[in-house]
C-alpha positions in Angstrom: -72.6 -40.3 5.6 -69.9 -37.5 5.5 -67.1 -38.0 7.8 -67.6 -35.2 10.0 -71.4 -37.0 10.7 -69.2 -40.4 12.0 -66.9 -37.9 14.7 -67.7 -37.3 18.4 -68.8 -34.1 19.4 -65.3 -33.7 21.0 -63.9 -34.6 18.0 -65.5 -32.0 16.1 -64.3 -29.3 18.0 -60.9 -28.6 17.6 -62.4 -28.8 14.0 -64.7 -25.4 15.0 -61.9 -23.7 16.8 -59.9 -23.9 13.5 -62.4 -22.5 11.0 -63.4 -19.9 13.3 -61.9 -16.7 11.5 -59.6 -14.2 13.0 -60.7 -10.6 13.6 -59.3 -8.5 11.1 -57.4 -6.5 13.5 -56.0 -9.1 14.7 -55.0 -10.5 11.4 -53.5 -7.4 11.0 -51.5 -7.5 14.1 -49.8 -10.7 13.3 -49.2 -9.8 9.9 -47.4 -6.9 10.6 -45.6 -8.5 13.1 -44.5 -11.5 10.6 -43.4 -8.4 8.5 -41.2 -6.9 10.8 -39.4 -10.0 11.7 -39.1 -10.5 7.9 -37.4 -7.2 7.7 -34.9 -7.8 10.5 -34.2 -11.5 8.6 -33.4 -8.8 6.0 -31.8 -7.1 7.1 -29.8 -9.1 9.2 -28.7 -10.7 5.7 -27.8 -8.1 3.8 -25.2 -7.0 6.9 -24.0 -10.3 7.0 -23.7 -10.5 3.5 -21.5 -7.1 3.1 -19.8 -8.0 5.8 -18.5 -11.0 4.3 -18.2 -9.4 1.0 -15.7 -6.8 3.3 -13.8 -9.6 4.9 -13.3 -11.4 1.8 -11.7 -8.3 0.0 -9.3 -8.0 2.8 -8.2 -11.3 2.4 -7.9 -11.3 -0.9 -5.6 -7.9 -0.8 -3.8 -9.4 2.0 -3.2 -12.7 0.4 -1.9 -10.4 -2.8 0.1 -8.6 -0.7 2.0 -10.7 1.5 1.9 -14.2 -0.7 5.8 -13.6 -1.3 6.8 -12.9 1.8 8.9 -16.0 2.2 10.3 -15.2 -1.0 11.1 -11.6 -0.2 12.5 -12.1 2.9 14.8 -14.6 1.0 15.4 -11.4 -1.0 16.3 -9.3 1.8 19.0 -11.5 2.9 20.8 -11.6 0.0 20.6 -7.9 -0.1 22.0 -7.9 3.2 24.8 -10.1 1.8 25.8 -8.0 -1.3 25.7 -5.0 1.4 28.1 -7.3 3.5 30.5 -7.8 0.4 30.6 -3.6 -0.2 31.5 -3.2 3.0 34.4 -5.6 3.3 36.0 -3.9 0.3 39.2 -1.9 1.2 38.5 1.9 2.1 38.9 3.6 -1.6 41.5 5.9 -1.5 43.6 7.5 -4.5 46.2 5.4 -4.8 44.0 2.3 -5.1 44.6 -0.1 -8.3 42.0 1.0 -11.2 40.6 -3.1 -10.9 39.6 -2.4 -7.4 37.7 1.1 -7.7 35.5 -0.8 -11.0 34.8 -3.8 -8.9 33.7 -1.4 -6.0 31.7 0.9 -8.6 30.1 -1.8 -10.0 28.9 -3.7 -6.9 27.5 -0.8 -5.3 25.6 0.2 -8.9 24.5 -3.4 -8.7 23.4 -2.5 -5.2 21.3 0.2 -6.2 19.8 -1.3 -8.8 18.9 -4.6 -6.8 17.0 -1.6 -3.9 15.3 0.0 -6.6 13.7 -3.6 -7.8 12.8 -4.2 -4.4 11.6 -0.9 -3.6 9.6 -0.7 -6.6 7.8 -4.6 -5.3 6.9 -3.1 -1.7 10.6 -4.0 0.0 11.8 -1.7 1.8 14.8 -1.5 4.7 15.5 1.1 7.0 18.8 2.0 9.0 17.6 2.3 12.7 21.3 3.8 14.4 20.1 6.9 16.0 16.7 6.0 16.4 14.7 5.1 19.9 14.7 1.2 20.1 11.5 -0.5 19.0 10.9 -3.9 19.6 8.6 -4.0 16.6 11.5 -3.4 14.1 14.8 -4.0 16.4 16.1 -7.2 18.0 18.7 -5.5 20.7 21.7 -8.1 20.2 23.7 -6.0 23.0 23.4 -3.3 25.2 26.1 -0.5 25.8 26.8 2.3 28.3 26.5 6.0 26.6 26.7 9.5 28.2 26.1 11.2 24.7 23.0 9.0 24.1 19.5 8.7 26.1 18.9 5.1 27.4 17.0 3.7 24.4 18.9 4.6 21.7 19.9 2.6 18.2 24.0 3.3 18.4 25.0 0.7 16.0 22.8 -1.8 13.4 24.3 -4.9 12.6 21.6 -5.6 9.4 19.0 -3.2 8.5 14.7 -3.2 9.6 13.4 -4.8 6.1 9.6 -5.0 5.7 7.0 -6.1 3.0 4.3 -2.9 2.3 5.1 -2.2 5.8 4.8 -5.4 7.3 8.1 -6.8 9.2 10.0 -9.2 7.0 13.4 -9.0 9.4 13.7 -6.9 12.2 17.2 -5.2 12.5 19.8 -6.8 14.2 21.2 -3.4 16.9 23.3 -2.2 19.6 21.4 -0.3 22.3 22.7 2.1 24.6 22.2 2.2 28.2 22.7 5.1 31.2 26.2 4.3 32.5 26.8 3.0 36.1 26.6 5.4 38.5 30.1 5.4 41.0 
């Protein structure tokens, strides 16, 4: 005896209903339809997978980028200090000793040479005085009336805007001006 002789008519059946083929239009139908969702899968995939491929670029430049920012704002300070030193030099004038105009010569060409290093590794500051305030790049440390100057303005910076390829490192320290009180 076969097994299918031992089963119940109701057990033979569902048996039937599965061997019974599918038209071939239908067949058809489904199968394109398995294709298309196939597609979008694809589809779907390959987007993901560029976009991932884009993100991970722009982390990877990024990370390059700004990986020694800690470092170079470090390096902007001491910039800042060297700056601080030049400027508390005596005014030159042409009776100064001969020691005090190389020592002056020399720290501002060590200066210069210490911008251009930074410069040349994407450091760069920027004098504000004169410009409109921006809280992106100033700190306003103190406001003061002006009647030459629109409200807004930089009058004095107390350090300089430094920023890594163009992202803030240390926003500069300034002295904003403000309308004056009205009698």
């Amino acid at each position: 005896m076969t097994e299918n002789e031992n089963m119940t008519p109701e057990d033979q059946a569902p048996l039937q209903e599965e061997k019974l083929p599918e038209a071939p239009d239908e067949r058809i139908a489904r199968l394109e339809q398995e294709l298309q969702e196939m597609r979008d899968k694809w589809l779907r995939a390959e987007a993901e997978m560029a976009n991932l491929r884009a993100r991970t670029k722009r982390e990877v430049e990024d990370a390059r980028l700004y990986a020694v920012q800690k470092f170079a704002k470090d390096v902007a300070e001491a910039a800042e200090n060297l700056k601080r030193g030049i400027d508390s030099l005596p005014r030159k004038t042409e009776d100064e000793p001969e020691l005090v105009a190389k020592l002056r010569d020399g720290f501002e060409g060590i200066e210069r040479s210490f911008i251009g290093v930074l410069e040349r590794n994407g450091i760069t500051r920027s004098d504000p005085t004169g410009a409109a305030f921006d809280a992106n790049l100033h700190q306003a440390m103190a406001e003061q009336e002006s009647a030459e100057h629109p409200a807004g303005t930089v009058l004095q910076a107390w350090s300089q805007t430094w920023q890594l390829n163009g992202r803030l490192l240390r926003p500069a320290m300034v002295v904003v001006s403000k309308a004056p009180a009205q009698n």
